[in-house]
Structure formats: C-alpha cells, structure tokens
C-alpha positions as CSV (number, residue, x, y, z in Angstrom):
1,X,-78.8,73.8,22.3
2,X,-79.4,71.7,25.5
3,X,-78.5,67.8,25.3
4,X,-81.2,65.5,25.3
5,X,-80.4,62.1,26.6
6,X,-81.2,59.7,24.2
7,X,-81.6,61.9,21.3
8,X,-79.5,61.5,18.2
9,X,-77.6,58.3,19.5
10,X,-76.1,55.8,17.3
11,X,-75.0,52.4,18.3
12,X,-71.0,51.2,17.7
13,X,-72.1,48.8,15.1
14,X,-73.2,51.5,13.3
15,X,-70.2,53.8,13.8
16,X,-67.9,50.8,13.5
17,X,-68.9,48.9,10.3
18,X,-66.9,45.7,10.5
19,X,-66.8,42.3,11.7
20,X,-64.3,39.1,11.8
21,X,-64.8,37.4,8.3
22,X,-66.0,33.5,8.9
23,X,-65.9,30.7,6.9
24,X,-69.0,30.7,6.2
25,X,-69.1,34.4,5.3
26,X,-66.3,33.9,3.2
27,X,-68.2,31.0,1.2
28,X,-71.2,33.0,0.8
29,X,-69.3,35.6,-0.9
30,X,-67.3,33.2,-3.3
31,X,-70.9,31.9,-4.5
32,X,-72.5,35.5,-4.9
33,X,-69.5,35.9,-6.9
34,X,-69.6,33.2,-8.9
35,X,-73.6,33.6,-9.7
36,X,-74.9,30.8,-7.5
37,X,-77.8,30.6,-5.6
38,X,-77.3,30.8,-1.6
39,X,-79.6,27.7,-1.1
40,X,-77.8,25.3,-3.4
41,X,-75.0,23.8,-1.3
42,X,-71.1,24.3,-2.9
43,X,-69.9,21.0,-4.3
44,X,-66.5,20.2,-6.0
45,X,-66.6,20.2,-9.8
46,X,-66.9,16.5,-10.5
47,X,-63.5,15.0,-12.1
48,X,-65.5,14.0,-15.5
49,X,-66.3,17.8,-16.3
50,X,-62.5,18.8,-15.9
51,X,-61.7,15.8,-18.8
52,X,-64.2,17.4,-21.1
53,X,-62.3,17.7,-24.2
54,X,-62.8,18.6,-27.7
55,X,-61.3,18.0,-31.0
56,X,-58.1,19.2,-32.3
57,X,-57.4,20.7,-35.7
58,X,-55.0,17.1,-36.4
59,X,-57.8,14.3,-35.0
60,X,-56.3,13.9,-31.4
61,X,-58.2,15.7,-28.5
62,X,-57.2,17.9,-25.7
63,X,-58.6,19.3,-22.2
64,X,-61.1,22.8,-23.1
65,X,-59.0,24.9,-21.3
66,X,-55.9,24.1,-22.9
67,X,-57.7,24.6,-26.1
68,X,-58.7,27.9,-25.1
69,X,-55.2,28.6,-24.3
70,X,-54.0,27.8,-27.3
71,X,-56.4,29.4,-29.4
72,X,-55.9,32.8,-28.0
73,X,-51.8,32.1,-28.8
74,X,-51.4,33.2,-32.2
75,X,-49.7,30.4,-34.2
76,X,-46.0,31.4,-35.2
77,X,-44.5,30.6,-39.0
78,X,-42.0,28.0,-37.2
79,X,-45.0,26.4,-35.5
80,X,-46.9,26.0,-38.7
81,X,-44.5,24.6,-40.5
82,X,-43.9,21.9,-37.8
83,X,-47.3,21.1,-38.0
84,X,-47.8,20.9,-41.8
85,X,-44.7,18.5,-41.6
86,X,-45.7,16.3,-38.9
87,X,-49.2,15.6,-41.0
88,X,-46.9,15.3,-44.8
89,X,-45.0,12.6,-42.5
90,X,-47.7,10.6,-41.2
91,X,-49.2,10.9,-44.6
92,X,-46.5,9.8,-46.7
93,X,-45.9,7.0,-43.9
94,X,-49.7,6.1,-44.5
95,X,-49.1,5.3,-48.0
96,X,-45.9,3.5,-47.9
97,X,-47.7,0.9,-45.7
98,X,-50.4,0.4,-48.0
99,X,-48.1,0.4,-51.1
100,X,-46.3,-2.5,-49.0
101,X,-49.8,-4.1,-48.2
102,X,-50.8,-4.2,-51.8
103,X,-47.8,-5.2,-53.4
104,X,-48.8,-4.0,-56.3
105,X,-45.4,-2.4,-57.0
106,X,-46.5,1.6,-58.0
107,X,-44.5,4.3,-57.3
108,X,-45.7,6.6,-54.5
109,X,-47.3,9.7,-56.1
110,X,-48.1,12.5,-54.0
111,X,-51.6,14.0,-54.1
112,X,-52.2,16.6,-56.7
113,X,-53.4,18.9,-54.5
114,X,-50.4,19.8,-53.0
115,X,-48.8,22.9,-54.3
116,X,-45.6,22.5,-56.3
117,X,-43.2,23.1,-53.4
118,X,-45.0,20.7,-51.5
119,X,-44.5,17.9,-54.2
120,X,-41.3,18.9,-53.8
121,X,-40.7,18.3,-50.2
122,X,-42.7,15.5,-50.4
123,X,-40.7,13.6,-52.6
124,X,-37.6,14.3,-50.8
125,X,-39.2,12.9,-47.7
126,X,-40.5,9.9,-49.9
127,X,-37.0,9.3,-50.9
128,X,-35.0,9.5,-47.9
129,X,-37.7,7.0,-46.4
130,X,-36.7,4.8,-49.6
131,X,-32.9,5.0,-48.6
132,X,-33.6,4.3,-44.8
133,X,-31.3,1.2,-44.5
134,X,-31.3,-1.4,-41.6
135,X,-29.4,-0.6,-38.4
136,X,-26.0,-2.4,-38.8
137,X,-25.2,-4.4,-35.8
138,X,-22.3,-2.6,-33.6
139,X,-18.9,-3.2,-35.0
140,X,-16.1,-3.2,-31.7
141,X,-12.9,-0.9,-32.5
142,X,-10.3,-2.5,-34.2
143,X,-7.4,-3.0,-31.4
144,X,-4.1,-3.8,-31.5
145,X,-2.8,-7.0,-33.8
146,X,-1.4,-9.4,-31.4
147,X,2.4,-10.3,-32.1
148,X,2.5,-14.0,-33.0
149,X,5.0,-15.3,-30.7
150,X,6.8,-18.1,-31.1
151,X,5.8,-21.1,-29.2
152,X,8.4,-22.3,-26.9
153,X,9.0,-25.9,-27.2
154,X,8.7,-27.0,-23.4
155,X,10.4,-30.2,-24.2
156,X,13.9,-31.7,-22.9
157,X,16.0,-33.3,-25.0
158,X,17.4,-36.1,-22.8
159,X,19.6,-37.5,-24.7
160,X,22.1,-34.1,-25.1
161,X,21.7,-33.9,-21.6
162,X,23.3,-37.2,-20.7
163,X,25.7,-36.4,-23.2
164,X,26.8,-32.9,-22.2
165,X,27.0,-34.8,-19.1
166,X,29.5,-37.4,-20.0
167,X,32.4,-35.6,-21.8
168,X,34.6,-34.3,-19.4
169,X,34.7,-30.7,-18.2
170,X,37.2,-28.7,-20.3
171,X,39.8,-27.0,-17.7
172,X,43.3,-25.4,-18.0
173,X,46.6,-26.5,-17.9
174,X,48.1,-23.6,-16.6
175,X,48.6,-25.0,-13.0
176,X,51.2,-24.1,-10.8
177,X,53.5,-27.2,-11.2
178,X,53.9,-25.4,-15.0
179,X,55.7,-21.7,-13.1
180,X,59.5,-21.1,-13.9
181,X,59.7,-21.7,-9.6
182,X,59.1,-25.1,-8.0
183,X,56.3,-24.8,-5.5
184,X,57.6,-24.0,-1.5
185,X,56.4,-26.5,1.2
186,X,55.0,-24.6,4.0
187,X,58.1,-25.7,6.2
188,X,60.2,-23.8,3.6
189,X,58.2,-20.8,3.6
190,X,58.6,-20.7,7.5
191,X,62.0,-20.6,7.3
192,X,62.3,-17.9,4.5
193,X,59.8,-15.8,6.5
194,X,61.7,-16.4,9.9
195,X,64.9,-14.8,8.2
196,X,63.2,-11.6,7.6
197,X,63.7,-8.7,8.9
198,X,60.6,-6.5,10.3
199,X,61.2,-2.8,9.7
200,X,59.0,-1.2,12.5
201,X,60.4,-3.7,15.0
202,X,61.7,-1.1,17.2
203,X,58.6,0.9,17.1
204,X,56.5,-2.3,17.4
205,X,58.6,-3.3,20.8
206,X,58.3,-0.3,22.2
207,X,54.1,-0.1,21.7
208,X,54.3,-3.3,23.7
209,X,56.1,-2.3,26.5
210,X,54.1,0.5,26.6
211,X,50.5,-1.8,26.8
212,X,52.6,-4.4,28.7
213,X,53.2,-1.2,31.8
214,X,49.5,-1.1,31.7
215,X,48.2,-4.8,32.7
216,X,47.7,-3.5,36.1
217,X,46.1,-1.2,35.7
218,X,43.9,-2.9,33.1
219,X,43.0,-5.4,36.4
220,X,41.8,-2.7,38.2
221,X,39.4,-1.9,35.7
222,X,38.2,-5.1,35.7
223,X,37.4,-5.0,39.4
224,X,35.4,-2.0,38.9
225,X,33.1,-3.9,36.6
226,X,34.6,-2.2,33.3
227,X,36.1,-4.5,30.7
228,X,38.8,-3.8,28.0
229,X,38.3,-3.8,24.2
230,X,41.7,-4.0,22.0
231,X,41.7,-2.2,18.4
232,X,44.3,-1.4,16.2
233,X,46.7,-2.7,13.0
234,X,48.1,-6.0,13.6
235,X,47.4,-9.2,16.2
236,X,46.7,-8.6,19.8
237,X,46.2,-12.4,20.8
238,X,49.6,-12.2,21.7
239,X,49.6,-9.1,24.2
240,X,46.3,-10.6,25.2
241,X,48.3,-13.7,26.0
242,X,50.7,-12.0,27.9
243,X,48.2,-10.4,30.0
244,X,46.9,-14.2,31.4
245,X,50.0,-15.4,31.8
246,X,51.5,-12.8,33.9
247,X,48.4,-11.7,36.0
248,X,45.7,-14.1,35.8
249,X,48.0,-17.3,36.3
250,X,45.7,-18.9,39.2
251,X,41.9,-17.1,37.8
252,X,39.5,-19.4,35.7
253,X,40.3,-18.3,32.3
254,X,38.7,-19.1,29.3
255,X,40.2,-17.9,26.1
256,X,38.3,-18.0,22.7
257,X,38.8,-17.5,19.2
258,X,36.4,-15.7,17.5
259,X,37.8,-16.1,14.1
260,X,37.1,-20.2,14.0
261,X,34.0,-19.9,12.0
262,X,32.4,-23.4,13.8
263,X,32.4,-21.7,16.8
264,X,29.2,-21.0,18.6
265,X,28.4,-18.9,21.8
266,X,26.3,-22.3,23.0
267,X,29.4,-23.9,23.2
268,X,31.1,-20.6,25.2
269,X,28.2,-21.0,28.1
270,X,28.6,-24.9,28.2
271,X,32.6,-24.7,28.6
272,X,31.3,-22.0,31.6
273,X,28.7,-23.7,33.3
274,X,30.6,-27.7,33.0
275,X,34.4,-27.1,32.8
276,X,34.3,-23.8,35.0
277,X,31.3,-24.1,37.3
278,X,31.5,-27.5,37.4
279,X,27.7,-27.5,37.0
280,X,25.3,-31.1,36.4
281,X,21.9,-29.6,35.7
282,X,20.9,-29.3,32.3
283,X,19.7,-26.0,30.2
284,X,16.4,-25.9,28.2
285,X,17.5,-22.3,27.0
286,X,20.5,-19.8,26.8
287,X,18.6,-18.0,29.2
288,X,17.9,-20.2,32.0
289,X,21.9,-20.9,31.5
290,X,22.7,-17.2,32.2
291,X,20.6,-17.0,35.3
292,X,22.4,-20.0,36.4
293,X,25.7,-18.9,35.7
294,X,24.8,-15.7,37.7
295,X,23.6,-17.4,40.7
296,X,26.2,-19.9,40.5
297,X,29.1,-17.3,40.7
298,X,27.2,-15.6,43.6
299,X,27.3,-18.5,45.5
300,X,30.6,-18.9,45.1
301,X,32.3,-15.5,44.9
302,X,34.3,-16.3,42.1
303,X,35.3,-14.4,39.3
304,X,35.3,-16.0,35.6
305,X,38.0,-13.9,32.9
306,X,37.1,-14.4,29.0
307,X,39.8,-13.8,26.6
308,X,38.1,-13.4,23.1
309,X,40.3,-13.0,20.2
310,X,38.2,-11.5,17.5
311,X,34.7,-10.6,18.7
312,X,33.8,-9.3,15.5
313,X,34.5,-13.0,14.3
314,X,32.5,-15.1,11.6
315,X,31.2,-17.0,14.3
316,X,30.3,-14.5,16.3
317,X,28.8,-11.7,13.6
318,X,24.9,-12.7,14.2
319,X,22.6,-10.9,16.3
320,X,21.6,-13.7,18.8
321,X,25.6,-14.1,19.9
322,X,26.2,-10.4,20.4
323,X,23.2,-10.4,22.7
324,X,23.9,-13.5,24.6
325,X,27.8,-12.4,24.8
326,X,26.4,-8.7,26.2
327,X,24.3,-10.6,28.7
328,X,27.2,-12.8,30.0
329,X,29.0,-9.6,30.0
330,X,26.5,-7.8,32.3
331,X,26.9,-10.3,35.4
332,X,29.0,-9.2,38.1
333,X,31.1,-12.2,37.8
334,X,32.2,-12.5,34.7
335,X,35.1,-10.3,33.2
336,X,36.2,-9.7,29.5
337,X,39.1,-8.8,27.7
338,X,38.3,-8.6,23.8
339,X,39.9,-7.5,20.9
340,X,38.2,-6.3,16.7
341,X,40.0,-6.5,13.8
342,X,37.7,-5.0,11.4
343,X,37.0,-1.2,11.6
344,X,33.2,-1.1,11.1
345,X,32.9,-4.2,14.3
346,X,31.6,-1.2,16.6
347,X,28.1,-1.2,14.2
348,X,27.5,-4.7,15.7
349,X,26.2,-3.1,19.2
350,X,23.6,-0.2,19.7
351,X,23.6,1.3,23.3
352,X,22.0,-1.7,25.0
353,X,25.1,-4.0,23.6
354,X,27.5,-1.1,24.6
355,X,26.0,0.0,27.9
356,X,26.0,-4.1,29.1
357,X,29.6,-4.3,27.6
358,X,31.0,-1.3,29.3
359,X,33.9,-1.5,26.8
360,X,37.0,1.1,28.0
C-alpha cells in the first residue's frame, strides 16, 4: 500500500510518554496522594496538632502516635509487672503521707481488694519503707595511729655546761719522758744517723754519675725550647743543685720549693718580674704579669732558668698554679727544670698543661 503523507502520524510526545518531574508536579502528586484538594494550598501541620495527646492507662499523658505505637506492642509479663509495681509504690507512698498527716497513729492496711499475694507484697514494701533509716553522714577510713613521740626538751641546761667546762680535760700520762730510753735531741740524732752506713751507696753513686754525664746535654734541650721533669725514689734537689752550680753559674736562676706549703705562684712571678727583671710597674692580674714577663724578656734576650723542687707540692696542687706555672712555661724565655715525688703528680696536667710544659 502506497504511503500517504500525513496519514497515520503520531507526534514524539505521544511515542515518548515522559517529562522532567518539577516541583510543582511533584507537590501535586503528594496531595493527590494524600486526599487533598488541588486548590487548597499545602501548609505545614501546625506545632499544636503534633502535641495532641491523650490519656494514659496510669493518669499521665503522651503524644497520639506514640500511643498508637505502643498499643499495637503487645505488653510483655516483665512489663506488667513493672507497671503493677510502680502504681502499689506510689500507692503505698500515698498512704504513708496521709498516715503522717493525720497522726492518728493506725497501722497501714492494704486495700482489701487486692488479692492475697498482693497483700503480701504489699506489706513487704510497707515494711521495708518502715525500716528506711536516715543516710549516715560519711565516716573517713580509719588510718594509721600516730606514734606518740616523745617531745624533745629543746632547753640547755647552762649550768652543766659551764661545769663540764671547768674541770679539766682528762688526758694520759703515758708521755714520752715515761719510755725505758731518754728522749735524743735532734743534734744527737744527726750524729747517730751521720755514722750509718747506706747499703745501695755504690749503686746510688753510680746513678749519679750517670745523670751528672748528662747536664749537657740536658742544656741543649733547654735551648730547643724543651724542659726536663725528674721522677724517681729518693731526692733530686741535690742533682738538681748540681746542675746550677756547674752549668748555669752566671744565668738568672730562680730555684723554688714546692714542698713549703705557704708558697704561692704570685709570689714565683713577683721574684721574676722585681728581683729578675728588675721591673717598677705594677700588676692588676697574673695575666697582665705574664704578658709582661714575655715582652720583657724579648726586649732583652735573656733567658730566665726555674729550678722547682717538688711541682706536685702542697702549695702548688691547685688548678689556678698549674695553669699559671704552664703559661710561664710556654714563653720563649723562660726555662724549667722540675722534679715529682708522688707517682699520681702526672694527673695534675691534661694535654694543654702537658703540651705548654713540653716535659722530656
């Protein structure tokens, strides 16, 4: 059959039954569904109808739809019960205050409608409330007793002090004038010590001779800016002595003894810069008195020795000598020849005493 130009056409809207849901659409719907009318406006419920409520089973009132709620839950045995005792509570409570109120003195009797089992309860709930005693006020755990201790009498009692004071001290009489021997006088003990005989004297003479062939050498080490340290058993003031007098007979010497215990390196660096130096200024510190002695022996290209017996000395054991005797040892001019005694004197210097010493 031949084709007929507009025969049988049908528009897209009626092929293609849709269309983009407005809001307004969507509005209409929800009232169509709800049973409204499309000319009354929508409004929002008002907040009084939502707080409509009705009357519970126990007096108090609650929203509709909670009530509907609840009254299509069926009620549970527990539930009951909780409810039937919540009302014999406030009942029981009810009469107790008017029992009070009247003061007429009855005992509570429960109603006799009740069934047995409910006078029963009742009266155990009627009792306990009769037992309910007042809240005791809160009692603080017992602690520990305290010891009771005795009271120290802060008091001086003068008059045993002045006493104590008076007698005489109690000492012994075992003195020395009491020995089988008479005492020695020290010019006695001289002589007895003078007649004995040392045992290691030939060993001893020959250790000398054999530091004695080293003084020049000990000179030239001098020179190169070293200076000598002397250890060992026994004195060395007297090889150090020996040293001076055969090759430093014409030098500016200074010799010191460390072991006098009211020695003071102050005093060292004023015999320097006065006797030596022949200096007129005055020092405010030791080192301002350094840098003078340093510039001082420049300008006159002189050389100053120091013979210290015992550097490890009482007098010389603090931290603020060994410094300032490290300093005087680190100028050019200045040359030392020292001896220790004591085997632990090396734990007096860390390596900035030693490398300013420059002990051999």
């Amino acid at each position: 059959m031949p084709y007929t130009a507009g025969e049988g056409l049908m528009s897209g809207n009626e092929v293609y039954k849709f269309s983009t849901p407005t809001r307004q659409k969507r509005s209409l719907s929800i009232t169509n569904s709800l049973g409204t009318s499309l000319n009354s406006p929508l409004r929002t419920p008002s907040k009084g109808k939502l707080k409509k409520s009705v009357q519970r089973e126990n007096g108090e009132r609650e929203p509709e739809g909670l009530s509907e709620e609840k009254a299509n839950v069926p009620a549970t045995p527990d539930r009951r019960r909780r409810q039937k005792l919540k009302q014999r509570i406030q009942k029981i409570t009810e009469d107790i205050l008017e029992d009070l109120s009247s003061s007429s003195g009855s005992e509570f009797e429960p109603s006799s409608s009740e069934s047995s089992d409910d006078e029963d309860e009742d009266k155990n709930l009627l009792h306990s409330f009769k037992n309910v005693k007042k809240n005791k006020p809160f009692q603080r755990t017992p602690g520990k007793p305290r010891k009771n201790r005795p009271m120290v009498d802060a008091g001086i009692d003068v008059e045993s002090y002045f006493k104590s004071q008076s007698e005489d001290n109690l000492t012994s009489n075992r003195t020395l004038n009491r020995l089988s021997q008479p005492r020695l006088e020290k010019a006695q003990v001289d002589n007895i010590l003078k007649n004995l005989k040392n045992r290691h004297e030939v060993e001893y003479k020959e250790l000398v001779d054999e530091h004695r062939s080293l003084f020049p050498k000990w000179l030239f080490l001098l020179m190169e800016n070293y200076n000598i340290l002397l250890y060992g058993f026994g004195s060395k003031s007297a090889l150090i002595e020996e040293f001076h007098l055969a090759l430093l007979p014409d030098e500016d010497v200074l010799v010191i003894t460390g072991f006098f215990p009211s020695l003071t390196v102050k005093e060292v660096l004023n015999s320097i810069t006065f006797d030596i130096l022949e200096m007129k200024e005055s020092f405010s510190s030791i080192e301002s008195q350094l840098i003078a002695i340093e510039r001082q022996l420049k300008v006159l290209k002189k050389h100053v020795y120091l013979l210290i017996n015992n550097i490890d000395g009482v007098a010389f054991q603090n931290e603020k000598s060994q410094v300032t005797l490290s300093n005087l040892a680190a100028i050019e001019g200045v040359k030392i020849v020292a001896s220790i005694d004591h085997l632990n004197s090396p734990l007096l210097w860390d390596h900035l005493k030693l490398s300013r010493f420059n002990f051999l």
